[in-house]
ROMIVEX-689631 format. One record per residue (C-alpha): residue number from 1; z, y, x. Coordinates in Angstrom, 3 decimals. Layout:
% residues N
@n:NUM	c3:Z	c2:Y	c1:X
...
***
This chain:
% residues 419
@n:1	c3:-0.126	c2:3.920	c1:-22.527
@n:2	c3:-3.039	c2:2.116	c1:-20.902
@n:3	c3:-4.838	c2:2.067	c1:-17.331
@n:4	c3:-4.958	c2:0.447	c1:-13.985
@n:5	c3:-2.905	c2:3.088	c1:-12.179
@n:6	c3:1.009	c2:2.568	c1:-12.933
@n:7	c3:2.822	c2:3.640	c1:-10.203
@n:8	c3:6.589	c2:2.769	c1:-9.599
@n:9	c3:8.859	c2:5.697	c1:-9.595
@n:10	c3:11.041	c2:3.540	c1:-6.639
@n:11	c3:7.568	c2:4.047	c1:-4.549
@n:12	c3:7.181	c2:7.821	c1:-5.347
@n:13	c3:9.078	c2:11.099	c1:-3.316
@n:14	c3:10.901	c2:12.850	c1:-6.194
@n:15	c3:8.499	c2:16.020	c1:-5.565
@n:16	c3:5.783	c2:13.109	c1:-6.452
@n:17	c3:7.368	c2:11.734	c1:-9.479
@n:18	c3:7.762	c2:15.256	c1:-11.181
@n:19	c3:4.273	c2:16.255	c1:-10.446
@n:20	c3:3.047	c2:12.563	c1:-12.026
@n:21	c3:4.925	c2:13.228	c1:-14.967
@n:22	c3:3.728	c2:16.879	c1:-15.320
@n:23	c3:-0.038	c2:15.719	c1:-15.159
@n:24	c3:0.714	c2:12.788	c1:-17.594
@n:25	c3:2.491	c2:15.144	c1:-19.827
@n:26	c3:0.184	c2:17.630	c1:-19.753
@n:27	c3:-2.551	c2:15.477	c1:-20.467
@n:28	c3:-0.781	c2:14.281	c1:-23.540
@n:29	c3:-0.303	c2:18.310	c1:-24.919
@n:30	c3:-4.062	c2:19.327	c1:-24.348
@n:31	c3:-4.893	c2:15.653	c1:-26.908
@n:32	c3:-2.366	c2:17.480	c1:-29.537
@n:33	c3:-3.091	c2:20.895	c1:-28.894
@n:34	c3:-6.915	c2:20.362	c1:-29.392
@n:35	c3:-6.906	c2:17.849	c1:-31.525
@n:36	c3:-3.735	c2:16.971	c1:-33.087
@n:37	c3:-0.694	c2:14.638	c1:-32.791
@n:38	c3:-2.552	c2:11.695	c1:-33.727
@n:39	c3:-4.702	c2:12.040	c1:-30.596
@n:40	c3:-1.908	c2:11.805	c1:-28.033
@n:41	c3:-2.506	c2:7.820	c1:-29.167
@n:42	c3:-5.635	c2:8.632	c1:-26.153
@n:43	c3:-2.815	c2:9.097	c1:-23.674
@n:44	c3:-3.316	c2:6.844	c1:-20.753
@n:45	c3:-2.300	c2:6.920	c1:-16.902
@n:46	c3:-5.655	c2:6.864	c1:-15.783
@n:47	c3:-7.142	c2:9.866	c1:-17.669
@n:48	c3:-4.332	c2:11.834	c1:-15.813
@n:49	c3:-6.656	c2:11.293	c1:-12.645
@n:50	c3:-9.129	c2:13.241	c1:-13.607
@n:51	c3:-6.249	c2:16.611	c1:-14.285
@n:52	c3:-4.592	c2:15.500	c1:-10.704
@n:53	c3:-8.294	c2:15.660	c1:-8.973
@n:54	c3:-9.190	c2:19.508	c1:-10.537
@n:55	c3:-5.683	c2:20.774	c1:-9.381
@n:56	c3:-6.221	c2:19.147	c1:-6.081
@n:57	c3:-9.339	c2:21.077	c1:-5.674
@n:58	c3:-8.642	c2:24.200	c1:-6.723
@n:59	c3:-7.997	c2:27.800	c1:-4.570
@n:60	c3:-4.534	c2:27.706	c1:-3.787
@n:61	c3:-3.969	c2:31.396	c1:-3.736
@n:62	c3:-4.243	c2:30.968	c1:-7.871
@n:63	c3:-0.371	c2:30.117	c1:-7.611
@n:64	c3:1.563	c2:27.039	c1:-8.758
@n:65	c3:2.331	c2:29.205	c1:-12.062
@n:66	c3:-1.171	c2:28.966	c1:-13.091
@n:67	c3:-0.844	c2:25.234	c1:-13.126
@n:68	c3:1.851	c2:24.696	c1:-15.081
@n:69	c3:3.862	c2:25.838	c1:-18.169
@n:70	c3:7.449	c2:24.768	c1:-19.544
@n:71	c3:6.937	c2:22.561	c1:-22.856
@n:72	c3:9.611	c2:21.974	c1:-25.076
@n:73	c3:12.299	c2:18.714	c1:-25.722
@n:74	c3:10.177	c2:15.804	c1:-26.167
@n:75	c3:11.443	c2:12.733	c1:-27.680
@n:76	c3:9.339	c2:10.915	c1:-24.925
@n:77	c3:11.550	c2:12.652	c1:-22.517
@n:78	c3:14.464	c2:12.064	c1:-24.096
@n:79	c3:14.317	c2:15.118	c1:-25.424
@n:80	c3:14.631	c2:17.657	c1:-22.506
@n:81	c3:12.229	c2:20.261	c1:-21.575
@n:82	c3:9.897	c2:19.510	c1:-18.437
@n:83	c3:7.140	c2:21.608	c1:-16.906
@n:84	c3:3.534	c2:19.980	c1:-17.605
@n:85	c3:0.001	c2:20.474	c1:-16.801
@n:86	c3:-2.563	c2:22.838	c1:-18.086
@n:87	c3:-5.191	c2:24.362	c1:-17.847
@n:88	c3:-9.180	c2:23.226	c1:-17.548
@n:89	c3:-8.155	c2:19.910	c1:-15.992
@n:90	c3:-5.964	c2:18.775	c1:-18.086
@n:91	c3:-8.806	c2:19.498	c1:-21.400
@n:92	c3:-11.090	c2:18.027	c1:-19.357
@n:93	c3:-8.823	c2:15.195	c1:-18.613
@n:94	c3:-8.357	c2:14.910	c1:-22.779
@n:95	c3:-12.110	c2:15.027	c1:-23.201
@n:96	c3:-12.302	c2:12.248	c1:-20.993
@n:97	c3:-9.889	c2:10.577	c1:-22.415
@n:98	c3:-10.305	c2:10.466	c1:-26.224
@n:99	c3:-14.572	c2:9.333	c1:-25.924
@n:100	c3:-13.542	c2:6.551	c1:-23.625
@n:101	c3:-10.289	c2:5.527	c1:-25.823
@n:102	c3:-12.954	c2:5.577	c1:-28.928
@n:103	c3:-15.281	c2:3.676	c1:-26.816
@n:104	c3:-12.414	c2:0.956	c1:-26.398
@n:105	c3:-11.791	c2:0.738	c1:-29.991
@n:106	c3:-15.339	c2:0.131	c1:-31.004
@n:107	c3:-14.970	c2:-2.802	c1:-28.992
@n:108	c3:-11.882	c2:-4.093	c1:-30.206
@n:109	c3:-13.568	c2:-3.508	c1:-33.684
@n:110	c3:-16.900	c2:-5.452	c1:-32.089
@n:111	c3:-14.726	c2:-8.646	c1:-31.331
@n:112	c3:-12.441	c2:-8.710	c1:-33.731
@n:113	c3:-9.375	c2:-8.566	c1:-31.761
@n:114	c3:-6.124	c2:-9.322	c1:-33.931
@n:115	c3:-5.617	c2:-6.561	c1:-36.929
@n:116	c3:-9.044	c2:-5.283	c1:-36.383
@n:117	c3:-10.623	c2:-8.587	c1:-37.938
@n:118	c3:-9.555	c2:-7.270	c1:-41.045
@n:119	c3:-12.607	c2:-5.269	c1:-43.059
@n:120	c3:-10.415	c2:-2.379	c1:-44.214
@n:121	c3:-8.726	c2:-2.303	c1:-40.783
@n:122	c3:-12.270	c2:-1.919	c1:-39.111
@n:123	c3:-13.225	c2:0.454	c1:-41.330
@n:124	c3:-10.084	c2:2.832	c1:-40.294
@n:125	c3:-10.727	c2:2.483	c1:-36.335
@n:126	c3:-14.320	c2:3.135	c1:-36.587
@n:127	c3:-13.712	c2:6.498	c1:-38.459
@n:128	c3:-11.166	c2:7.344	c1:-36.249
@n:129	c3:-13.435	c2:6.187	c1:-33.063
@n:130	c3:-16.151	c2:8.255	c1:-34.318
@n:131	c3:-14.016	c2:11.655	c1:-34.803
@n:132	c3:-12.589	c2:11.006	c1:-31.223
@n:133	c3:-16.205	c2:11.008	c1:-30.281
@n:134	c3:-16.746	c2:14.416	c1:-31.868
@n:135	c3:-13.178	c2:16.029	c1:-30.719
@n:136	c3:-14.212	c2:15.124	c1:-27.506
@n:137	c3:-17.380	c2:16.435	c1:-27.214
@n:138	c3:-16.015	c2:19.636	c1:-28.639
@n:139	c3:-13.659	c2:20.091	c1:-25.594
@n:140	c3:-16.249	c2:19.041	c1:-23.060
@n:141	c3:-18.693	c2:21.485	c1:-24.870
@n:142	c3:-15.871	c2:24.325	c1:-24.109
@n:143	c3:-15.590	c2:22.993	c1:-20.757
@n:144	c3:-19.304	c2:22.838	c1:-19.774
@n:145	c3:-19.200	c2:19.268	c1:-19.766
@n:146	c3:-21.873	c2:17.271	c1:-21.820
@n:147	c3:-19.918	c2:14.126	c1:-23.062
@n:148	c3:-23.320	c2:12.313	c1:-24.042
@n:149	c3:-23.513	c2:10.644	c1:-20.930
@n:150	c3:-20.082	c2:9.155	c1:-21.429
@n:151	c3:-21.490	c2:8.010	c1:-25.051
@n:152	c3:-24.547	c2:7.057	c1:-23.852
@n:153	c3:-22.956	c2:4.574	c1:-21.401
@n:154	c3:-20.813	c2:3.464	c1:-24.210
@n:155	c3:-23.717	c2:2.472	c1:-26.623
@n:156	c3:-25.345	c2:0.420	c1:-23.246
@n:157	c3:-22.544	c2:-1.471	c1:-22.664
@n:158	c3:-22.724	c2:-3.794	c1:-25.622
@n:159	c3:-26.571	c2:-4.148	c1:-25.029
@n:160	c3:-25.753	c2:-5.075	c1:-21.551
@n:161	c3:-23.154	c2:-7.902	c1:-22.674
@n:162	c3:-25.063	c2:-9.223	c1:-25.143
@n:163	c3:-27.795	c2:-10.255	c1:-22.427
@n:164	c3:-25.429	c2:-11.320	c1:-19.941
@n:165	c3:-25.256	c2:-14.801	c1:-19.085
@n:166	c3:-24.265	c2:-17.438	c1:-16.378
@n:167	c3:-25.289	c2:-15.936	c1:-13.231
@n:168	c3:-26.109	c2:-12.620	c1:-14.070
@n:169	c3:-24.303	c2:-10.031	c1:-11.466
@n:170	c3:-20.593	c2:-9.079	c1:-12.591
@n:171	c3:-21.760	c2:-5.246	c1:-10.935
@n:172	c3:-24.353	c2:-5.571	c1:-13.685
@n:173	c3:-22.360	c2:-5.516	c1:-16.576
@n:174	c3:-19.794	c2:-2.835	c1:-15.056
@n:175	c3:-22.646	c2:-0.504	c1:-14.617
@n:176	c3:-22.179	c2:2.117	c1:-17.830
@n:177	c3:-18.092	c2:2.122	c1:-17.093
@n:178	c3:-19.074	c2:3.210	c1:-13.556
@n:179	c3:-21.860	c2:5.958	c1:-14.528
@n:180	c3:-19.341	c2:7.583	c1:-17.286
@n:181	c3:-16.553	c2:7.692	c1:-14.806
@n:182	c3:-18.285	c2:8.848	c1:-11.901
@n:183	c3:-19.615	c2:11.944	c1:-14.473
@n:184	c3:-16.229	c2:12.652	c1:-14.861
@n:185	c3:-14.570	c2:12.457	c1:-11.202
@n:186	c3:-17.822	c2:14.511	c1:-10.424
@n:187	c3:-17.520	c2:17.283	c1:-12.738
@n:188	c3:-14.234	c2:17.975	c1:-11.452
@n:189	c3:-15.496	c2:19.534	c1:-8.525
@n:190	c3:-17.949	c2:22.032	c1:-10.550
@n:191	c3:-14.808	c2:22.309	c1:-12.826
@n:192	c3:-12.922	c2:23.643	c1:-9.497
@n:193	c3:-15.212	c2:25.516	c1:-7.782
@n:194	c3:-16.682	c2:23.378	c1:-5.261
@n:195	c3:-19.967	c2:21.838	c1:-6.209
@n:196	c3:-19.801	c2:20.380	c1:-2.545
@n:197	c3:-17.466	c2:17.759	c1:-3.569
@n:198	c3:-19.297	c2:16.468	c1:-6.524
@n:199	c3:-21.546	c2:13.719	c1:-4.755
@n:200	c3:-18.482	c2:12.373	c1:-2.856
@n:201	c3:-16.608	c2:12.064	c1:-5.930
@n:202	c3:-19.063	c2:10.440	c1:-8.322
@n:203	c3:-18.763	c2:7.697	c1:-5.580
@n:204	c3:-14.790	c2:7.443	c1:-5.743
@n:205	c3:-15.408	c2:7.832	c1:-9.905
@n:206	c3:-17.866	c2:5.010	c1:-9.857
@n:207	c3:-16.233	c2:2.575	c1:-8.135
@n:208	c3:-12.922	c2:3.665	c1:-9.756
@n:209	c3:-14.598	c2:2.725	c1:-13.095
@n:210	c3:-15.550	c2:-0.486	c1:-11.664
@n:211	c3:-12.086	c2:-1.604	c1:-10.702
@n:212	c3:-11.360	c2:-0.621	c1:-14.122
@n:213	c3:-13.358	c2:-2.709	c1:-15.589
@n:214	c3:-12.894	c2:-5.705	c1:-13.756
@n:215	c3:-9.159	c2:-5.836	c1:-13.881
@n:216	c3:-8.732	c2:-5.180	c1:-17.148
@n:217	c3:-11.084	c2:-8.759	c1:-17.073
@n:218	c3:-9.167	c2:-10.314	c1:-14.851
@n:219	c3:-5.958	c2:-9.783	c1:-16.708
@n:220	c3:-7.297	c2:-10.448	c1:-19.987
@n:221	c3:-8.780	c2:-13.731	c1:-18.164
@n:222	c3:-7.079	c2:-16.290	c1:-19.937
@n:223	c3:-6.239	c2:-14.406	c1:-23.490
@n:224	c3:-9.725	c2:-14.421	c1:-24.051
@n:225	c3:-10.444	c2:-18.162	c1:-23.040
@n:226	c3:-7.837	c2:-18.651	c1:-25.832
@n:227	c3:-8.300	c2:-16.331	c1:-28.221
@n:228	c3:-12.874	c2:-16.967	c1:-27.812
@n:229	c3:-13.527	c2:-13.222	c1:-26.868
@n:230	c3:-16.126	c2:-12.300	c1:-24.437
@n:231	c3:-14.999	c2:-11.338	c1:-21.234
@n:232	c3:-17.224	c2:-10.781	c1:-18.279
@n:233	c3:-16.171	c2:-12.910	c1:-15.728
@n:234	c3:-16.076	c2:-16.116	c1:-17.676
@n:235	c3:-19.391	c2:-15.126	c1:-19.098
@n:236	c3:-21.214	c2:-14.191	c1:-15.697
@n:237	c3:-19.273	c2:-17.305	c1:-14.184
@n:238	c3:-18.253	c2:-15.480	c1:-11.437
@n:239	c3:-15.338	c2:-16.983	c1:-9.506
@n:240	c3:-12.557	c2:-15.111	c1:-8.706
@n:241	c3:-12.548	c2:-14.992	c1:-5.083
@n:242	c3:-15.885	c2:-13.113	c1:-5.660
@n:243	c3:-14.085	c2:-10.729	c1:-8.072
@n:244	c3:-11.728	c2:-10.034	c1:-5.845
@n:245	c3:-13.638	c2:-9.246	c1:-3.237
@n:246	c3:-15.771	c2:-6.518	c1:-5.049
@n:247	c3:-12.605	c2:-5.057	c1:-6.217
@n:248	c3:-11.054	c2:-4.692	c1:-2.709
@n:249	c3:-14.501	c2:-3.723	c1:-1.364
@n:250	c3:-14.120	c2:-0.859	c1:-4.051
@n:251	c3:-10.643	c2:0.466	c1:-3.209
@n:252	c3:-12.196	c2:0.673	c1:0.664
@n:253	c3:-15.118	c2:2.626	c1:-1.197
@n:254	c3:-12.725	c2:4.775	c1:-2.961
@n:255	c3:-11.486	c2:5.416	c1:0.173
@n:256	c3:-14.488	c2:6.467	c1:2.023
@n:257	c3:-15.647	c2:8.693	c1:-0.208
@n:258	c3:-12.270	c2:10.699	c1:-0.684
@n:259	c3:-12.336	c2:11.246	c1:3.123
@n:260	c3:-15.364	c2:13.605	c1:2.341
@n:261	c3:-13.661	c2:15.492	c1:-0.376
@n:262	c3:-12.650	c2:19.260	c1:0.516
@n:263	c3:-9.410	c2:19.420	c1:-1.235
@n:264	c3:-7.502	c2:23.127	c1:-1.374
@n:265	c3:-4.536	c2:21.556	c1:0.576
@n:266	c3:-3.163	c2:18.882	c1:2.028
@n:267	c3:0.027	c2:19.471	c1:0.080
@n:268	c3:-2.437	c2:19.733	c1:-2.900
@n:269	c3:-3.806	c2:16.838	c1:-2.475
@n:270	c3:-1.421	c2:14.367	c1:-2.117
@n:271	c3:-0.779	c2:12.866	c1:-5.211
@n:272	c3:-4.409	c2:12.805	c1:-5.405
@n:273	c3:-4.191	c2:10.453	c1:-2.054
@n:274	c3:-1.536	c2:8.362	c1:-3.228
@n:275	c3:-2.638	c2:7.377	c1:-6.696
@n:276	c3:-6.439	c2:6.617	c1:-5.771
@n:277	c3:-5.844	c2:5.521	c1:-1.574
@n:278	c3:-2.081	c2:3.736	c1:-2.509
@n:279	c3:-1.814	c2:2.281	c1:-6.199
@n:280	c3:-5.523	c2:1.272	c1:-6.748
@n:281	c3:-4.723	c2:-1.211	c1:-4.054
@n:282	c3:-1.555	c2:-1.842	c1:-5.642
@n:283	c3:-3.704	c2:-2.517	c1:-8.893
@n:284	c3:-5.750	c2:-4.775	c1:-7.641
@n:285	c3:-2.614	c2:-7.129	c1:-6.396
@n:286	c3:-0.720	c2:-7.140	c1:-9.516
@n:287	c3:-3.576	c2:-7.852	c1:-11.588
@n:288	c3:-4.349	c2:-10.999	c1:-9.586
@n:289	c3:-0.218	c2:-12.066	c1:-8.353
@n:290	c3:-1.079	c2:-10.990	c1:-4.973
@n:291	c3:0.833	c2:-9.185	c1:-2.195
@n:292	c3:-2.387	c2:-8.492	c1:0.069
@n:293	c3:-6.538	c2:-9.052	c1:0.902
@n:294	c3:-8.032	c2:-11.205	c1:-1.896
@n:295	c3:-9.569	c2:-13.183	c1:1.507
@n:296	c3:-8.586	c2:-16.951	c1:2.162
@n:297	c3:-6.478	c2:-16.142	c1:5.274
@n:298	c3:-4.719	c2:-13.812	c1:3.207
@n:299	c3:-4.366	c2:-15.436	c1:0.395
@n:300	c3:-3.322	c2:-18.508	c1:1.657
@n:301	c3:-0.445	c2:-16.725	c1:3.757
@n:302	c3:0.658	c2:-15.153	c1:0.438
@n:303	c3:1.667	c2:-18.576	c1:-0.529
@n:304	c3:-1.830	c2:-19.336	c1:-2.036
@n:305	c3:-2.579	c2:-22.816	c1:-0.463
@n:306	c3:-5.737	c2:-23.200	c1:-1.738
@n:307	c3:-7.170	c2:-19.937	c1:-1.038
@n:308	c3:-7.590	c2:-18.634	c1:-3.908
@n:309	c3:-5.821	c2:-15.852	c1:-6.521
@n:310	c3:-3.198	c2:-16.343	c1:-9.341
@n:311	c3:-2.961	c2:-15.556	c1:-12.494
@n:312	c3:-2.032	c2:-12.257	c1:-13.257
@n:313	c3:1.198	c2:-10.238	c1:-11.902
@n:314	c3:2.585	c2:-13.414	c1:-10.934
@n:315	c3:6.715	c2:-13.200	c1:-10.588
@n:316	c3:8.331	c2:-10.313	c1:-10.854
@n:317	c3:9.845	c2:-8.725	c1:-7.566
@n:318	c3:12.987	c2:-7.336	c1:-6.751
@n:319	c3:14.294	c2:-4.179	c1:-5.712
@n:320	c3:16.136	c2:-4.297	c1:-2.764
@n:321	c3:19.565	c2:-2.797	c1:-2.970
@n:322	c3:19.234	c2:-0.827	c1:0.149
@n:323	c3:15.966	c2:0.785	c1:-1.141
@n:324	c3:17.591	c2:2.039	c1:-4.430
@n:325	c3:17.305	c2:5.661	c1:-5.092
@n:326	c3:21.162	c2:7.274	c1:-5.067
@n:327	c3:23.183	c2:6.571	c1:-7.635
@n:328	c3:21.296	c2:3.084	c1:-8.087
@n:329	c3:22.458	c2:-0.522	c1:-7.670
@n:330	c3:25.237	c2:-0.920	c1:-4.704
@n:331	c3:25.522	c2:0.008	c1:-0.926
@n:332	c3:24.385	c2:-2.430	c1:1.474
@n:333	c3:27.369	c2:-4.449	c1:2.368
@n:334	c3:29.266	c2:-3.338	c1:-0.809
@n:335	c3:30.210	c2:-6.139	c1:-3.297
@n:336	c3:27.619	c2:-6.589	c1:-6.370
@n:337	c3:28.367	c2:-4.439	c1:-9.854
@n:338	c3:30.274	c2:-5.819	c1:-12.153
@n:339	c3:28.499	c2:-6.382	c1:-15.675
@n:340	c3:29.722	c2:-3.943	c1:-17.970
@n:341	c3:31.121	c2:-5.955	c1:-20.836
@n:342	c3:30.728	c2:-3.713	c1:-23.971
@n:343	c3:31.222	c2:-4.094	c1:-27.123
@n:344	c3:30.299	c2:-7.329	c1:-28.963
@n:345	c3:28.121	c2:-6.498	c1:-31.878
@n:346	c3:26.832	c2:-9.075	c1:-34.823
@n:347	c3:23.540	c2:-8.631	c1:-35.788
@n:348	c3:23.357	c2:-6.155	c1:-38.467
@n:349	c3:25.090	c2:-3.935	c1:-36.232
@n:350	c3:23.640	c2:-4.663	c1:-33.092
@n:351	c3:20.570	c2:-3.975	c1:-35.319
@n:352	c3:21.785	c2:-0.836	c1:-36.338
@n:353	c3:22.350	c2:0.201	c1:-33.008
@n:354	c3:19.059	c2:-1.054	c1:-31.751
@n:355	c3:16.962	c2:1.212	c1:-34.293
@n:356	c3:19.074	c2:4.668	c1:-33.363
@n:357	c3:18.400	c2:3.583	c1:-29.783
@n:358	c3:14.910	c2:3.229	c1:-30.448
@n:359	c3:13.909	c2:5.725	c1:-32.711
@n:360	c3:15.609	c2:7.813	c1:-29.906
@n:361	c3:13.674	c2:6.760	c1:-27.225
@n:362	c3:16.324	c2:5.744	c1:-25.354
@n:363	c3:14.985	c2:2.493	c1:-24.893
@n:364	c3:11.693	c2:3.930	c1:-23.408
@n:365	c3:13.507	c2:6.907	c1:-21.659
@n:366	c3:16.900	c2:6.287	c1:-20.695
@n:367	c3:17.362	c2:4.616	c1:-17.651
@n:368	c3:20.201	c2:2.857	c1:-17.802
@n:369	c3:20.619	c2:1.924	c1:-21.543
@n:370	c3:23.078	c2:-0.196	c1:-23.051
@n:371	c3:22.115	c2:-3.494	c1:-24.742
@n:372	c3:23.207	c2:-2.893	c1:-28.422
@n:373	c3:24.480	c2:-6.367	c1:-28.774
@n:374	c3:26.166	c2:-7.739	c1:-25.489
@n:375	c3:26.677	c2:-4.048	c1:-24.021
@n:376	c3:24.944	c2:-5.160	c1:-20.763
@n:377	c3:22.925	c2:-2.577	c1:-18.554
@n:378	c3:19.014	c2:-2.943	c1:-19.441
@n:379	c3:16.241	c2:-0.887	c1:-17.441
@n:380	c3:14.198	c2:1.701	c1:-20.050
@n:381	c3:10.530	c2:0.463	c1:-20.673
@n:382	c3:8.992	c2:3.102	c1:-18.921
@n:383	c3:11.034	c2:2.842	c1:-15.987
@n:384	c3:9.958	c2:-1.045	c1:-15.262
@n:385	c3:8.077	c2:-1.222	c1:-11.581
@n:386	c3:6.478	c2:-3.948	c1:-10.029
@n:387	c3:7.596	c2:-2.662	c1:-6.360
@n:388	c3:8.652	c2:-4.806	c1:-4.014
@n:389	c3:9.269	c2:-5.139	c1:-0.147
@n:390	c3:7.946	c2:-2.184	c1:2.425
@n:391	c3:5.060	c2:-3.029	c1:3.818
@n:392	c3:6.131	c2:-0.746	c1:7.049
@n:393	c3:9.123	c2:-0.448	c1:8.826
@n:394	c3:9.253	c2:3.369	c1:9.698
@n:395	c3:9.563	c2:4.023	c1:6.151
@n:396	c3:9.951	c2:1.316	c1:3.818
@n:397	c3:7.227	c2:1.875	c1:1.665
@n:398	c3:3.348	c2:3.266	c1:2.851
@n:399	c3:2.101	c2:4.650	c1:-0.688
@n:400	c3:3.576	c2:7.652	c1:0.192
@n:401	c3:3.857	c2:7.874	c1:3.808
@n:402	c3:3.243	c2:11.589	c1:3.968
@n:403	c3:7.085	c2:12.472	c1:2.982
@n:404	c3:8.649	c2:9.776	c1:4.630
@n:405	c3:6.792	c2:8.223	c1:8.190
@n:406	c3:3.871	c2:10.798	c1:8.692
@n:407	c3:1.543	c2:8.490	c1:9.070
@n:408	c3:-0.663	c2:6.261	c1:7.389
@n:409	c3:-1.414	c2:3.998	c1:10.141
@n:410	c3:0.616	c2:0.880	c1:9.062
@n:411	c3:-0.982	c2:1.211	c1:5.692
@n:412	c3:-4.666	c2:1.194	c1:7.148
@n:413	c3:-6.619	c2:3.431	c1:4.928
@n:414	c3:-7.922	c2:6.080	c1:7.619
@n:415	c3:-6.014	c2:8.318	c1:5.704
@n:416	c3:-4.811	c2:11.839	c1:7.744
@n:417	c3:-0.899	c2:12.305	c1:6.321
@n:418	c3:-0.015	c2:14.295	c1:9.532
@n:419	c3:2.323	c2:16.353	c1:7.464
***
């Protein structure tokens, strides 16, 4: 799993959480239906946007039924059934997803990153890049959409970086990322029926794909000082107070231009709302340890004396016990959980114990698990969260106002969430 958009489970309604999942898992399904189990590897959280954005946009007199479909136990799941995605959004949101995951490979493969130095290695992923290419062209091709502009983009992009220099513009280099995903948000909108929609979203796509690229930059910042591999905004020289402001400006963009969307519904739209109006903005302060504007009043108030940003994600927060779903952590007042003291294991068993655990996804899946060794409670992988504090009092938590305060006016995005 890969992408900017991660949201926290402790920030999302459980209506929201189910319909995440179903996009995410549905989005997974189309790679292995069309192209086989290897290509759920092209799974990633923001390829699910593009499945959420059709949906969003499409009649709702079709029914929820022609949405969604019950899939069978998944081991991902911990083996339970779940209703997912499907449909044209979720093929187009494989399509997507599969050129730009082979895109990302050929540049592993380009700078040698870790296993991929090796010849034989290289050899694999570029074969396996270049039939992702083709398998995603195929289910564009069904679709009506012509992949080649998401290809062409690709090809430009290592042009582009190998002429980039001290001072050259950081917007410069970003430039094929943002046409390919603007083709992509766009086409949604001729995908659903409304061809009005398309310029507005090839606006939220492109800057989308620019926050994209710059904070996967950002956060690979100081691996690639270490490891020697290019990386934009050391090579541009760009300071990041200036990346940071082009990345908030773009979450204000993205915000803009979905204001000017005609979605079906408001009730059809608001996952839509919170993943690219909530947790882009979220994205931007974990990837530089902030809590707020990238600005020096800001930043400095965020415990950032000299004005500037962190490294990335910064300290982890905490969940406070009073915002825990039910049936997590304690009461407020109420006396703190004793550890459960298990079962001490040596390490060949604990090791034992470990494997069935993982090989059974509990690990990733089950949330609480058991530590193998010390018996202690440990949170599953995929349920870790970076949430922390509300950021308004009515309701805790903004991202996603519309089922708790109604409004989004502490959360200042011009948003309507009059529901």
């Amino acid at each position: 799993m890969f992408g900017i958009i991660r949201p926290c489970r402790h920030r999302l309604s459980e209506a929201m959480r189910t319909e995440w999942m179903a996009h995410l898992c549905g989005l997974c399904l189309a790679l292995r239906g069309d192209h086989g189990q290897f290509a759920r590897a092209a799974t990633n959280y923001d390829g699910l946007v593009i499945s959420v954005l059709v949906e969003a946009q499409s009649p709702a007199d079709e029914g929820a039924n022609s949405w969604r479909r019950t899939a069978g136990p998944c081991p991902l799941r911990g083996m339970r059934t779940a209703s997912v995605a499907k449909g044209e959004g979720a093929r187009l949101a494989a399509s997507v997803s599969l050129v730009l995951a082979s895109a990302k490979m050929r540049d592993h493969v380009a700078d040698g990153d870790g296993v991929l130095a090796r010849r034989p290695v290289a050899a694999a992923a570029r074969r396996v890049a270049a039939k992702w290419d083709r398998a995603g062209a195929r289910t564009g091709a069904d679709l009506g959409f012509d992949t080649a502009v998401l290809v062409d983009a690709v090809e430009r992009q290592a042009g582009i970086e190998a002429l980039a220099g001290a001072g050259t513009s950081l917007l410069t280099v970003t430039e094929p990322t943002e046409t390919a995903t603007a083709a992509a948000f766009g086409y949604t909108a001729v995908l659903a029926g409304r061809p009005g929609n398309k310029a507005p979203l090839e606006e939220a796509g492109r800057l989308f794909g620019r926050l994209a690229h710059l904070l996967d930059a950002v956060e690979d910042l100081a691996e690639d000082a270490e490891s020697g591999a290019w990386n934009p905004v050391a090579a541009t020289g760009t300071g990041l107070a200036e990346v940071r402001r082009l990345c908030d400006d773009a979450v204000h963009g993205v915000r803009l231009a979905l204001r000017e969307v005609d979605f079906a519904s408001r009730s059809q739209s608001r996952l839509a709302h919170v993943l690219l109006a909530h947790e882009l903005e979220r994205a931007v302060d974990r990837a530089f340890g902030t809590a707020g504007c990238g600005h020096a009043g800001h930043a400095a108030a965020a415990g950032h004396q000299d004005g500037s940003p962190r490294g990335a994600f910064g300290p982890p927060p905490v969940m406070p016990p009073d915002q825990m779903p039910p049936g997590r952590g304690t009461p407020p007042g109420a006396p703190p959980e004793p550890p459960r003291r298990g079962r001490q294991r040596g390490l060949i068993a604990g090791c034992a114990v470990w494997a069935t655990l993982f090989c059974t996804c509990q690990v990733c899946c089950r949330d609480p698990y058991f530590d193998p060794w010390d018996g202690q409670r440990r949170e599953g992988w995929c349920h870790k969260c970076d949430c922390g504090d509300g950021d308004c009092s009515n309701c805790g938590d903004c991202c996603d106002c519309c089922n708790c305060c109604g409004n989004c006016d502490c959360c200042d995005c011009g948003c309507d969430c009059g529901c």
